[in-house]
BAFI-3210 file (N, C-alpha, C; in Angstrom, 3 decimals, decimal comma, padded with zeros to 6 digits):
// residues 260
n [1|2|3|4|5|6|7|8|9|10|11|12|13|14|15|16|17|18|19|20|21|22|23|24|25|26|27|28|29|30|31|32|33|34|35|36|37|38|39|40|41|42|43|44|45|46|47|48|49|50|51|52|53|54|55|56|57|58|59|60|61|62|63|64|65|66|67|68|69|70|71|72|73|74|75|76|77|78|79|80|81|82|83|84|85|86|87|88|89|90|91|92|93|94|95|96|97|98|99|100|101|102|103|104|105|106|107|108|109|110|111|112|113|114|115|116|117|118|119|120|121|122|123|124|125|126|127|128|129|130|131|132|133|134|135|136|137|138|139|140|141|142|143|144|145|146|147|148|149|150|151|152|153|154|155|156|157|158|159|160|161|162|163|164|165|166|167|168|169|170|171|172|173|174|175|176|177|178|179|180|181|182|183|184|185|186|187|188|189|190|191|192|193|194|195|196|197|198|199|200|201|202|203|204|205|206|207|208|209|210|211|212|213|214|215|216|217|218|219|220|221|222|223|224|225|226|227|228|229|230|231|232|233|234|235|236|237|238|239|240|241|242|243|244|245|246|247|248|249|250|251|252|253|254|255|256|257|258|259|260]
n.u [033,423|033,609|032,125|033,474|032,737|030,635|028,266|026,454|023,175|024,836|025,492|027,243|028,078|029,025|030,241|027,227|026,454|025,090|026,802|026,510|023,554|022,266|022,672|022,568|025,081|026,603|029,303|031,006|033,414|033,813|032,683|033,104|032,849|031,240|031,251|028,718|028,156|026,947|028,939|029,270|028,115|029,192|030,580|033,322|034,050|032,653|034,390|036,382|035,822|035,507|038,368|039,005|039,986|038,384|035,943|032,210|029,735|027,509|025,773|027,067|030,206|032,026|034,682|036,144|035,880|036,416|035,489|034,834|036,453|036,560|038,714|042,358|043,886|046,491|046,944|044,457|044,515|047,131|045,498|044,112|043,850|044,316|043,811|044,410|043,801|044,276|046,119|048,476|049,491|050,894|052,904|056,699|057,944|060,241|060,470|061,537|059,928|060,161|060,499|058,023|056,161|057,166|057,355|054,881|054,834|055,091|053,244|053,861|054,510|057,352|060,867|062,365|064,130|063,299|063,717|064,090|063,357|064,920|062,760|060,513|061,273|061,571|058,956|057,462|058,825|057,735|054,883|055,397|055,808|053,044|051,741|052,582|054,683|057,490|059,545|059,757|060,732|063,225|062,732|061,683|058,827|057,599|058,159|056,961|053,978|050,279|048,714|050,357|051,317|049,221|048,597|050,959|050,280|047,942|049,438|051,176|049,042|047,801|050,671|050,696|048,898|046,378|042,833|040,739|040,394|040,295|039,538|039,972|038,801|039,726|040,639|040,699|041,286|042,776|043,905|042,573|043,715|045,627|043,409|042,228|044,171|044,578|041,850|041,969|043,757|042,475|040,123|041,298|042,550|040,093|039,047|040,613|041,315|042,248|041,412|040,976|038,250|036,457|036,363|035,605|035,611|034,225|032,547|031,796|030,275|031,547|034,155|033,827|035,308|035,129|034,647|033,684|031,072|029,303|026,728|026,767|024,585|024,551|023,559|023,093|024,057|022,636|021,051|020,292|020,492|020,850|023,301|022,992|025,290|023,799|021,179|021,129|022,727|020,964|019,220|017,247|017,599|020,372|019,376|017,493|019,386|021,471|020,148|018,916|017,808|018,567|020,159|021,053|023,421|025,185|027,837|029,334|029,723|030,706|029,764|028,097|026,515|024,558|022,824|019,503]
n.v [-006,561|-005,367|-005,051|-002,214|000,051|000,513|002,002|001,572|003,181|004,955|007,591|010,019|012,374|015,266|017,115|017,305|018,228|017,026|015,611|013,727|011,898|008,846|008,220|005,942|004,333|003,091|002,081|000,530|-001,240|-000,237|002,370|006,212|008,503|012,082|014,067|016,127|019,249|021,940|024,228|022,820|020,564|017,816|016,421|016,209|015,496|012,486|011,798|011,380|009,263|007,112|006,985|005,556|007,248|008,061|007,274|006,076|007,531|006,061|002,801|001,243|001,477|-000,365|-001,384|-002,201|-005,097|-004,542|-004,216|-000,893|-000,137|-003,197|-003,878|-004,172|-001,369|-000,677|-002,427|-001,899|001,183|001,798|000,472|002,267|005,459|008,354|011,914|015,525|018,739|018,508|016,045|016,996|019,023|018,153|017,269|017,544|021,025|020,700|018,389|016,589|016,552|013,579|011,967|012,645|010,935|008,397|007,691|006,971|004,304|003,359|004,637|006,977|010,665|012,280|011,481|009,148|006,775|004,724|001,697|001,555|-000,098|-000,198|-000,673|000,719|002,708|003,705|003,456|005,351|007,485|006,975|007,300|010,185|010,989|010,045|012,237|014,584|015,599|015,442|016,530|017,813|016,698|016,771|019,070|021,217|020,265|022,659|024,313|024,285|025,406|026,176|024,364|022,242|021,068|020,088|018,072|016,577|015,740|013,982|012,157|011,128|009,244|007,507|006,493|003,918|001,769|002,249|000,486|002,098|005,466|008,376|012,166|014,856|017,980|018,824|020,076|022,894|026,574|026,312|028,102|029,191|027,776|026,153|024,751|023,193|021,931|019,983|018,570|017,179|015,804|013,896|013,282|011,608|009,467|008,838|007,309|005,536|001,812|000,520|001,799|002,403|002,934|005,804|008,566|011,713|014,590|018,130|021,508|022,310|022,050|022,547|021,448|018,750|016,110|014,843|011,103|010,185|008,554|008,676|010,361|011,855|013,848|016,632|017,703|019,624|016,963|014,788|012,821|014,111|013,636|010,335|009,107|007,395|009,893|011,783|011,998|012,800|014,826|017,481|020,158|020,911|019,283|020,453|022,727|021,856|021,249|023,242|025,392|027,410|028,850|027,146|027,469|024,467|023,639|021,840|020,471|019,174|017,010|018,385|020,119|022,967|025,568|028,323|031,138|031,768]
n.w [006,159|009,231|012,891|014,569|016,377|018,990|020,311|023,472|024,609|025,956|028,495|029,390|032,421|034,051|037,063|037,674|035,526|032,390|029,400|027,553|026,409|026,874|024,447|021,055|019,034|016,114|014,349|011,085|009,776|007,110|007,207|007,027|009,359|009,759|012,335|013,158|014,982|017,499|019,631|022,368|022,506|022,902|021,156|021,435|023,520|023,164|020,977|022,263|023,864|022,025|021,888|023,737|025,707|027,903|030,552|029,937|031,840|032,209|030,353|027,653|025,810|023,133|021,875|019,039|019,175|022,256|025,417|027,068|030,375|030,781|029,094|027,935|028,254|027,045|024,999|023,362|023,158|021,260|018,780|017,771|015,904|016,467|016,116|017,890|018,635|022,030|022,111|020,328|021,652|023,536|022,015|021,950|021,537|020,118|018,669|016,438|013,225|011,822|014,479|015,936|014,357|013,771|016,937|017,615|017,051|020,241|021,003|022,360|023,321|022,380|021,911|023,622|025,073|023,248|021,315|017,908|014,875|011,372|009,828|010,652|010,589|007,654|007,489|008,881|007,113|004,474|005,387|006,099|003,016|002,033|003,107|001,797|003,609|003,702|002,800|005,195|007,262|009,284|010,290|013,080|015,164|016,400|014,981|012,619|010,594|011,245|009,253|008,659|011,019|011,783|009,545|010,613|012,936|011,769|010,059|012,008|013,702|011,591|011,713|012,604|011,253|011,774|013,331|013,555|012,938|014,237|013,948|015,206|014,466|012,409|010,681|011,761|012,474|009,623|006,893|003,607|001,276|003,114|004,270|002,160|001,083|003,293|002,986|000,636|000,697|002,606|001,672|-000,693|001,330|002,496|000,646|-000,599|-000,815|001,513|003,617|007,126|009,466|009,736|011,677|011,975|013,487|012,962|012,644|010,277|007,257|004,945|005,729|004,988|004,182|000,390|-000,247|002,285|004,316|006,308|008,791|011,570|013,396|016,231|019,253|022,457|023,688|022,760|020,144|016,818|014,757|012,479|010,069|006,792|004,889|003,202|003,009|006,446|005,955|005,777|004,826|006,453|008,565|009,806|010,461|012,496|014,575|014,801|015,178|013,693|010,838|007,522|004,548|002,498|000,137|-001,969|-004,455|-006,608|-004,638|-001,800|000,240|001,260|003,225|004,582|006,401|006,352]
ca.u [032,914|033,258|031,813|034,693|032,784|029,409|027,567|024,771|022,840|026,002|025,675|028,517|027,504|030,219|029,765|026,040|025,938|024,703|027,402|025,914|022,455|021,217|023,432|023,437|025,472|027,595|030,198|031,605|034,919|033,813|032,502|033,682|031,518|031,275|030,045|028,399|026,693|027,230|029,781|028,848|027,288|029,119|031,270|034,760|033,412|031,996|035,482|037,419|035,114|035,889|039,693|039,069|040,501|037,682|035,058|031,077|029,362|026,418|025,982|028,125|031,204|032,134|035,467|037,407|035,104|036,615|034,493|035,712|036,132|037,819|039,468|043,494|044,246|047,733|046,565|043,644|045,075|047,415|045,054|043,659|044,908|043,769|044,632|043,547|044,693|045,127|047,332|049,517|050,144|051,274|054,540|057,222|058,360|061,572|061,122|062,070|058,979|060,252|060,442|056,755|055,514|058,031|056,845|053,600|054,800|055,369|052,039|054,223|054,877|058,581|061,241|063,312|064,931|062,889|064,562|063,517|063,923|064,649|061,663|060,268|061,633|060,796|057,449|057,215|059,288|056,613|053,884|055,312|055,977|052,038|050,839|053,402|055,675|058,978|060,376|060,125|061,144|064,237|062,036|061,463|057,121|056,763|058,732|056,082|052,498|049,139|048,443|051,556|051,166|047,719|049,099|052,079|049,266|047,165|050,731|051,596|047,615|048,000|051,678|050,575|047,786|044,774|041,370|039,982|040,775|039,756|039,927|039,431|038,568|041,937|040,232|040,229|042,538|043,584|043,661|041,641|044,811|045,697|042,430|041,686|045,535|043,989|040,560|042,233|044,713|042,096|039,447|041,856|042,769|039,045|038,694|041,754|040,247|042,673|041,768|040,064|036,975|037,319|035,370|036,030|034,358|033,747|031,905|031,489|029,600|032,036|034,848|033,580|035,640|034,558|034,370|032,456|029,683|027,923|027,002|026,200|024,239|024,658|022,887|022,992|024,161|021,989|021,237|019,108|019,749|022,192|022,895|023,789|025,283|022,759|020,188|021,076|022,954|019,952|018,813|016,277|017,851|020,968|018,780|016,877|020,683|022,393|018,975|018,568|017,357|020,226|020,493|022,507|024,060|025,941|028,672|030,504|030,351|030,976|028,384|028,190|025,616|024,682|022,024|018,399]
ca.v [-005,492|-005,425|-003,462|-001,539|000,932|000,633|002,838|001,118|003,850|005,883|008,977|011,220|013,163|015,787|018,231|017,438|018,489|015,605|016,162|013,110|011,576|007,894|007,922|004,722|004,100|002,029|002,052|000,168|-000,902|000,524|003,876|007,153|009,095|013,109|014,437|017,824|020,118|023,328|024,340|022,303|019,732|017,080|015,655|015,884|014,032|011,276|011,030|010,767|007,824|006,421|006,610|004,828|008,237|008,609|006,675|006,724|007,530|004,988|002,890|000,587|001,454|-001,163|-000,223|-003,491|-005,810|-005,000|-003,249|000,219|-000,788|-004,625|-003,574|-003,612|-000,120|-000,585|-002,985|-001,024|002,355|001,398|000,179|003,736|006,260|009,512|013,133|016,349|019,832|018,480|015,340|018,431|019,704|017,092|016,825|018,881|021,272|020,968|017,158|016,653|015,770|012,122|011,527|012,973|010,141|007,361|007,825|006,695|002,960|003,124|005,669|008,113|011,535|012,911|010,454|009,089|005,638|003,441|001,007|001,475|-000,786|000,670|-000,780|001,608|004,320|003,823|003,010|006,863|008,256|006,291|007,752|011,396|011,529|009,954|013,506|015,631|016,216|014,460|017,654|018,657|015,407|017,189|020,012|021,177|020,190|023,907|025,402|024,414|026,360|025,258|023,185|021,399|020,806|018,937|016,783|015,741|014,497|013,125|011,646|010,118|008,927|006,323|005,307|002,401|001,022|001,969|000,074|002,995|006,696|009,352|012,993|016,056|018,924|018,815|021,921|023,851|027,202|026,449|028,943|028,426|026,777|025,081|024,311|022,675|020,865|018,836|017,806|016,598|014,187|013,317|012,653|010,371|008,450|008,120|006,444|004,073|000,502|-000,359|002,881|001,785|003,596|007,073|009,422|013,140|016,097|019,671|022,505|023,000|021,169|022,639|020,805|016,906|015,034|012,849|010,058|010,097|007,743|008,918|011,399|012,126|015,378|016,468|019,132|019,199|015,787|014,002|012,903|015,324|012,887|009,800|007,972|007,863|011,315|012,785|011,246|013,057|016,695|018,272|021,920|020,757|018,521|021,053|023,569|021,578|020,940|024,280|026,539|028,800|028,118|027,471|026,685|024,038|023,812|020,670|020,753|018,092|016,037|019,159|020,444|024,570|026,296|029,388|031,172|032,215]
ca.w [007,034|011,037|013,445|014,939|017,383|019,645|021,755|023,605|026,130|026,586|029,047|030,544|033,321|034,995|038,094|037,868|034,021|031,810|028,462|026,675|026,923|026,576|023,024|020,841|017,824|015,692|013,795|010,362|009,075|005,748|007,471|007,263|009,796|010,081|013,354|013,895|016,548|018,171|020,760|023,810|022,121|022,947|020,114|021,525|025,051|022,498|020,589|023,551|024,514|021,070|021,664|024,933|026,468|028,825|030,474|029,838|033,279|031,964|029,167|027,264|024,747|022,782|020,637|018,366|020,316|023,696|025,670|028,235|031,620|030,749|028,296|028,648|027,369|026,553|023,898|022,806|021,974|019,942|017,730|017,432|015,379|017,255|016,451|018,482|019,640|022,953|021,656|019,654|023,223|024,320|021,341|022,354|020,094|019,272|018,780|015,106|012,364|011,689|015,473|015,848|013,425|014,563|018,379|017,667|017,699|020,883|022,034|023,232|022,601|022,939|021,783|024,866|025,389|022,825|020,534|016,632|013,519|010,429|009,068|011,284|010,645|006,100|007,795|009,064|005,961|003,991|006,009|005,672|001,820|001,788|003,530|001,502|004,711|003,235|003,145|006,803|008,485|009,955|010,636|014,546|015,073|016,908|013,723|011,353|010,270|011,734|008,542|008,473|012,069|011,441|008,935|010,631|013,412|011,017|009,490|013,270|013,974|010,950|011,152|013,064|010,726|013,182|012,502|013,995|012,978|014,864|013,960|016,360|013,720|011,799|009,732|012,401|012,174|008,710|006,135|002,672|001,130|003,758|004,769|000,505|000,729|003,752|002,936|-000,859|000,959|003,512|000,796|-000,736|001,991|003,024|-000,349|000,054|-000,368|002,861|004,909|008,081|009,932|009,995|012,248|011,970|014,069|012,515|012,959|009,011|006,561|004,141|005,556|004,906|003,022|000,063|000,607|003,838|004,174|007,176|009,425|013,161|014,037|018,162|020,274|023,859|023,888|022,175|018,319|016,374|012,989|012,349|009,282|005,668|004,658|002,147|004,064|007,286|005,589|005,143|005,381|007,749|010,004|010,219|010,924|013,935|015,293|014,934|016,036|012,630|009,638|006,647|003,320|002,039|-001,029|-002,693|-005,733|-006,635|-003,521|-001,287|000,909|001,866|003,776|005,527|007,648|005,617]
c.u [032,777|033,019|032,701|034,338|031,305|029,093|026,332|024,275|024,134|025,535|027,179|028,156|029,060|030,061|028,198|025,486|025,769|025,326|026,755|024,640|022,306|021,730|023,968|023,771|026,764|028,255|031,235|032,733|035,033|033,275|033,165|032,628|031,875|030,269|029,883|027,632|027,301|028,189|029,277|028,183|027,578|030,097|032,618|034,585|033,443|033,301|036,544|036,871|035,590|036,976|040,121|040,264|039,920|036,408|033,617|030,710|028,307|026,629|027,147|029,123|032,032|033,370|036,116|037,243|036,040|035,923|035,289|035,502|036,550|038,348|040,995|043,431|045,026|048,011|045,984|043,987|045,673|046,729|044,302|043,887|043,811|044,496|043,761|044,380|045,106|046,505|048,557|050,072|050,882|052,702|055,241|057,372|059,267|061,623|060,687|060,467|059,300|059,838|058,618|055,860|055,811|057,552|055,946|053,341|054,897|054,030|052,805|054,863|056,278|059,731|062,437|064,479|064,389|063,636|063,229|064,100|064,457|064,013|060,887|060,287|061,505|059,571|057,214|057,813|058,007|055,399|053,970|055,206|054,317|051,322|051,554|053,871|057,439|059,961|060,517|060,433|061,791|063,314|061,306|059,551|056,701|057,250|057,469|054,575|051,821|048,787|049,298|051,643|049,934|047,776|050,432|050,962|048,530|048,351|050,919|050,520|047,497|049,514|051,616|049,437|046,685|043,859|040,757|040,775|039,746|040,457|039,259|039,336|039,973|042,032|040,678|041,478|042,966|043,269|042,932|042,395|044,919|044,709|042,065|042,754|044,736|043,203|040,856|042,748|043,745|040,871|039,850|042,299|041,411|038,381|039,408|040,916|040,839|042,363|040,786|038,859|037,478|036,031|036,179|034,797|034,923|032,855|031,073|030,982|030,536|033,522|035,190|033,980|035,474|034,969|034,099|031,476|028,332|028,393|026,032|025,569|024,376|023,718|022,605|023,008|023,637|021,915|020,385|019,208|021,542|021,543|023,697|024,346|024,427|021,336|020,007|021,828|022,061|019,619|018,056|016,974|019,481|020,560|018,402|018,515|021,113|021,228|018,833|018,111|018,449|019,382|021,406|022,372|024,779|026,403|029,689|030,612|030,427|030,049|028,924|026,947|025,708|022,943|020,865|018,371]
c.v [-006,024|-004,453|-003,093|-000,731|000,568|001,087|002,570|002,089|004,658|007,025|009,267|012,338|013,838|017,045|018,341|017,793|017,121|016,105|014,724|012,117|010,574|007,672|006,136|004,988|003,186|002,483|001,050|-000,129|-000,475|001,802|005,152|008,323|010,574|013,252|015,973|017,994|021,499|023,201|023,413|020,884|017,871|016,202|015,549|014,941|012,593|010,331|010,401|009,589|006,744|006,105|006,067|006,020|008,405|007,168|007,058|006,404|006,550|004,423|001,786|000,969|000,148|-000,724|-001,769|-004,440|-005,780|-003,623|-002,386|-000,206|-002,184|-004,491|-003,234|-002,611|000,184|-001,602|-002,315|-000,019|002,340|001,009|001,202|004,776|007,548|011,266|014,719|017,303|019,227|017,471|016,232|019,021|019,294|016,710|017,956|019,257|021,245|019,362|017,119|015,874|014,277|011,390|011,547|011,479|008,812|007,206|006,880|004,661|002,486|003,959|006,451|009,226|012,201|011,214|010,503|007,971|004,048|003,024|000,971|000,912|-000,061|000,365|000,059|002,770|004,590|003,788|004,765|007,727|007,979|007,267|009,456|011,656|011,451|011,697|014,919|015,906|015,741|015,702|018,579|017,612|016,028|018,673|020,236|020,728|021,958|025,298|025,472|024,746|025,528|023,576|022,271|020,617|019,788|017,930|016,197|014,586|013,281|011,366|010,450|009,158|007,576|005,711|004,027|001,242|000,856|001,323|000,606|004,741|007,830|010,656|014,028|017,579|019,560|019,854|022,965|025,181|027,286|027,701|028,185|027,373|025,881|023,991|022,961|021,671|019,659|018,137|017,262|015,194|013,593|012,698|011,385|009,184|008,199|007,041|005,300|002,933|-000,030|000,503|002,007|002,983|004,532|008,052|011,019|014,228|017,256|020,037|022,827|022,283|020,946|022,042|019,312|016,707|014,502|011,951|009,710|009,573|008,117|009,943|011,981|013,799|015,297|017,780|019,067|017,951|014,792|014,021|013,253|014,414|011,887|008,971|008,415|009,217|012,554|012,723|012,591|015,291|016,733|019,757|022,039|020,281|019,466|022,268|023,495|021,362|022,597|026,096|027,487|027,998|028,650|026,789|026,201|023,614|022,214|020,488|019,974|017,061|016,970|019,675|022,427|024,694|027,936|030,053|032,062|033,480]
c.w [008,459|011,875|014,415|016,316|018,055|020,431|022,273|025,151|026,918|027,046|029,520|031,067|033,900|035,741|037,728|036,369|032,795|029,678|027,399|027,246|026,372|024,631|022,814|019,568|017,579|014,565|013,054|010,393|007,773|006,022|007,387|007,779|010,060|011,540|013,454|014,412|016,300|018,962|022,051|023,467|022,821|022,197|020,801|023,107|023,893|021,971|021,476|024,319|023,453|021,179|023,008|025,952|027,860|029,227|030,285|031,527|033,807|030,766|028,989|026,249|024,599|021,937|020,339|019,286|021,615|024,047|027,158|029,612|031,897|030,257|028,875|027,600|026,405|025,606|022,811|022,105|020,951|018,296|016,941|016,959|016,412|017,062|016,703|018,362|020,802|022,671|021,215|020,570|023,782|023,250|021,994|021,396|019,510|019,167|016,948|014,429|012,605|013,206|016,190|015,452|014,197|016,098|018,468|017,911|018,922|021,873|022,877|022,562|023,124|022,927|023,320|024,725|024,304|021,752|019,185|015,479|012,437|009,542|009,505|011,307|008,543|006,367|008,014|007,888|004,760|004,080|005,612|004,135|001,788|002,021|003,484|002,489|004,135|003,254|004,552|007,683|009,578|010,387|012,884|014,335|015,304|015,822|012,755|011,529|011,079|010,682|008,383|009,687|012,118|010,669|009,406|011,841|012,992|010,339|010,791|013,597|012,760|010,740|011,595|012,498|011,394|012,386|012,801|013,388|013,207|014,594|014,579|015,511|013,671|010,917|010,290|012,410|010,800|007,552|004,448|001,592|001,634|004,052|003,223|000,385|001,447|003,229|001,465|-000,477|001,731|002,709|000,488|-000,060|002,499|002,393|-000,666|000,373|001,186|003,897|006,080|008,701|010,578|011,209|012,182|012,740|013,545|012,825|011,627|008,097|005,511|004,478|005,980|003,832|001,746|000,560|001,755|003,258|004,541|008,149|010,440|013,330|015,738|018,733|021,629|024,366|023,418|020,446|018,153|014,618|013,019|011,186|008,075|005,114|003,969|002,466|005,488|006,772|005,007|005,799|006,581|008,873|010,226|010,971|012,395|014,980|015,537|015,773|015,300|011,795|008,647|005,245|002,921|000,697|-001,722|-004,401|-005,608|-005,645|-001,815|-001,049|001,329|002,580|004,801|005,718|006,352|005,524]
res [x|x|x|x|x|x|x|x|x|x|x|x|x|x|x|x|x|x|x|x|x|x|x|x|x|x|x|x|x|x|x|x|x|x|x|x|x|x|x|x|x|x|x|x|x|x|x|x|x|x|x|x|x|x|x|x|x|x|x|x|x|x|x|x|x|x|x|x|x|x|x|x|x|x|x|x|x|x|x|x|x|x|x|x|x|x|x|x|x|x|x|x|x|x|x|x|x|x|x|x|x|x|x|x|x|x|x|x|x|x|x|x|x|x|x|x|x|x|x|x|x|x|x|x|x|x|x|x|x|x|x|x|x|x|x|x|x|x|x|x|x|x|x|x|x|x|x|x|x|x|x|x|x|x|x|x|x|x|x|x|x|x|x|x|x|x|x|x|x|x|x|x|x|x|x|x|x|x|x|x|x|x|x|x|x|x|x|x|x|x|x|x|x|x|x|x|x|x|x|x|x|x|x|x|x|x|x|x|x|x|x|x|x|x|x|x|x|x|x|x|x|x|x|x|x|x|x|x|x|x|x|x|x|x|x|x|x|x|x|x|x|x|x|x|x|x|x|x|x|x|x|x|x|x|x|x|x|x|x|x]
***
């Protein structure tokens, strides 16, 4: 076990608005951390600090002991698996599945002029059959569904063996299918004795993983409850985060809730 991520006294302040407050935390190589809040809260600022996207305005981030601000970047990322809506914006669309995946050795999206092995390229075939895509390799990225689209990210975000994985609510959009295909493969790979430290942000209680360890609450920037998962999903302390009162539920591993 190493610690992979640290937040000592992190703020981010922007146009005078203060988006994270005086936030510390840490982060495992045996973790798999959920984060939730509300709209505004805060969580996608936080991850983009995690994927050394952004800087904190105070505060220290600490990510694969190099810390933001000395840190060379073009070391760093790489070591990050990272997948968002905005990243998704950023593929074109007509650039072929395999190439999508394959890219990623190189941190760039849209294949151009780079030279690839063909260990490299079983390394991304590899990677797709893992997240059922094997059948859309040859497939355009802007041809295929939302959910297919989220796992080819998810697909590109580990072809490089991150010791960090970062996900930007990979639920989000999907339908109840789609939405049940993901969180099966993403279970399983959270349980993978080799997976590395996962962080995921949602909105939904109901779409955490198993295998998740732990789990961040947010609200106006700040933490309203951090820590082991069963520990911290509670009716109460979702409640003091989200501003209603809920009941939650738990079956099998699988958390639900909704409003009293």
């Amino acid at each position: 076990m190493a610690r992979v991520l640290q937040f000592t006294d992190v703020s981010v302040v922007r146009d005078g608005t203060t988006i994270l407050d005086s936030l510390n935390w840490t982060v495992d190589s045996d973790e798999r951390w959920v984060i939730l809040g509300p709209n505004g809260a805060g969580k996608t600022t936080l991850l983009q600090l995690a994927a050394a996207q952004s800087h904190p305005s105070a505060g220290t981030v600490e990510i694969l002991d190099s810390t933001l601000g000395t840190a060379d970047l073009f070391d760093l990322r790489p070591r990050i698996g990272f997948a968002s809506t905005a990243m998704a914006r950023r593929i074109p669309k007509n650039e072929k599945v395999l190439d999508v995946v394959l890219t990623a050795a190189y941190s760039v999206t849209g294949r151009w002029n780079e030279a690839y092995e063909d260990v490299d390229t079983r390394r991304a075939q590899r990677v797709l059959a893992e997240w059922k895509l094997s059948a859309f390799e040859s497939r355009n990225f802007g041809d295929l569904s939302d959910g297919e689209q989220k796992r080819v990210q998810i697909a590109r975000s580990v072809m490089t063996d991150p010791e960090l994985l970062l996900l930007d609510e990979p639920a989000a959009s999907l339908d109840l299918g789609a939405r049940e295909e993901l969180l099966q493969l993403l279970s399983g790979y959270a349980q993978a004795p080799k997976a590395p430290a996962i962080i995921m942000v949602t909105h939904h209680v109901e779409e955490i993983p198993l295998g998740f360890t732990h789990a961040l609450l947010l609200a106006d920037g700040a933490v309203t409850a951090s820590g082991p998962i069963r520990e911290v999903i509670t009716a109460a302390n979702l409640g003091d985060t989200f501003g209603l009162a809920l009941e939650l539920d738990e079956n099998d591993g699988r958390f639900s809730a909704h409003a009293v």
